[in-house]
matplotlib code that plots the C-alpha trace (Angstrom):
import matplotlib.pyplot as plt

x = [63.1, 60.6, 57.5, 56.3, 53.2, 50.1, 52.3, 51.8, 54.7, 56.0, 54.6, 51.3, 51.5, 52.5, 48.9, 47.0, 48.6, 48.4, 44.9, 43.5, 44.1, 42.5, 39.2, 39.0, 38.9, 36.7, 34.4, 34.8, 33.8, 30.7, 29.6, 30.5, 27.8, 25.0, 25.3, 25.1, 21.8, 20.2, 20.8, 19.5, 16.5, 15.8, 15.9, 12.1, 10.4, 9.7, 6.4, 4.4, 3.1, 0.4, 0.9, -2.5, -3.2, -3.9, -5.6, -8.1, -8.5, -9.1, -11.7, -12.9, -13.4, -15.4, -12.4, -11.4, -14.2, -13.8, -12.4, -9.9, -8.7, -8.4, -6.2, -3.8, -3.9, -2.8, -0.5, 1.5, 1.3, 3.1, 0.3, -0.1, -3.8, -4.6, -3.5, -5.5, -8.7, -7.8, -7.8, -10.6, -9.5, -11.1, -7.8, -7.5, -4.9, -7.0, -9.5, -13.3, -13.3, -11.9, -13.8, -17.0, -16.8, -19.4, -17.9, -18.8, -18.9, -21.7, -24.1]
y = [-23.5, -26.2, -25.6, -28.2, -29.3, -27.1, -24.3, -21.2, -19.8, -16.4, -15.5, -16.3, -14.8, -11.4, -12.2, -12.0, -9.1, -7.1, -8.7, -7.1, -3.5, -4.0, -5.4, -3.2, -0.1, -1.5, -2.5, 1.4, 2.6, 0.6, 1.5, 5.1, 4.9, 3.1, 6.0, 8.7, 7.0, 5.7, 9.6, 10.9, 9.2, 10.6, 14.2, 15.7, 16.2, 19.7, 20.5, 23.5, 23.7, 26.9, 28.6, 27.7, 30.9, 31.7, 27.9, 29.7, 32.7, 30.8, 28.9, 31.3, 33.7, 30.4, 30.3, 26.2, 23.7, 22.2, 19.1, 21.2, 22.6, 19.5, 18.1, 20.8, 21.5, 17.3, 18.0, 21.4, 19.4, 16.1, 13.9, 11.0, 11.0, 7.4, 7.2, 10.8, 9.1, 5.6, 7.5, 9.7, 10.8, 13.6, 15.7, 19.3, 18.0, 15.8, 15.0, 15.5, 18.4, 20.6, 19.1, 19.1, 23.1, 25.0, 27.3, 30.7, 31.6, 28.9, 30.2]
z = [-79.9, -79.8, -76.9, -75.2, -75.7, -74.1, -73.7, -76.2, -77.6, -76.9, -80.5, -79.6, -76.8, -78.5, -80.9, -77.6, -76.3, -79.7, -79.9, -76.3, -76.8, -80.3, -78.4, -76.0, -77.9, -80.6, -77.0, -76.4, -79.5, -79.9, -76.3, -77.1, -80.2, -78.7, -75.7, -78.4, -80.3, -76.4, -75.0, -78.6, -78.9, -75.2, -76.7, -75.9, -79.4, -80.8, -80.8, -81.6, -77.6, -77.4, -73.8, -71.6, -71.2, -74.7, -75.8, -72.6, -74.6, -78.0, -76.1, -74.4, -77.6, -79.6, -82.1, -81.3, -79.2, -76.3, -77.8, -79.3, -76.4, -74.3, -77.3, -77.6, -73.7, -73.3, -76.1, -74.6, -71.4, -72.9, -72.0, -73.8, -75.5, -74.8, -71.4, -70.8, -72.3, -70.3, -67.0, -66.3, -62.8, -61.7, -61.8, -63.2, -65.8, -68.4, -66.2, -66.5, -64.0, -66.8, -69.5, -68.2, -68.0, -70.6, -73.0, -72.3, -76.3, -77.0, -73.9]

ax = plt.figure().add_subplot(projection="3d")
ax.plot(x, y, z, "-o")
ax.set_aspect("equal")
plt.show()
């Protein structure tokens, strides 16, 4: 049987239908991937975080500087160094109220 002209055939019309499925779960494995490496890459690091109390006592005892402890404080906090050392607000986390304190083992 002849089709007229500008009319698929039922043939091609079977390609499309075949072809659809095909697409879609091809569509759904690609979006499944690029969900698994977007909610990876979300993942907090692993870091080596001190707890604050004790970073006081190392400070406190002379064993790391001041400098010290406001990077590894910034650090177990997750604050980013070069927006801690962009904004200087006078808050109590990376903030020059905290920093401005004399250590107790140099006096």
């Amino acid at each position: 049987m002849v089709s007229p002209v500008g009319v698929p055939s039922i043939s091609s019309k079977m390609v499309w239908l075949a072809a659809l499925p095909a697409a879609v779960m091809c569509m759904g494995v690609v979006l499944y991937a690029a969900r698994r490496w977007y909610m990876k890459s979300r993942e907090p690091l692993e870091t080596e975080a001190f707890p604050l109390d004790e970073l006081e006592r190392l400070r406190d005892s002379g064993q790391i500087t001041q400098a010290e402890f406001s990077a590894l404080r910034n650090r177990s906090l997750g604050l980013d160094s070069a927006l801690v050392q962009k904004d200087k607000s006078k808050s109590s986390i990376g903030g020059e109220l905290d920093d401005a304190k004399p250590d107790a083992a140099e006096g």
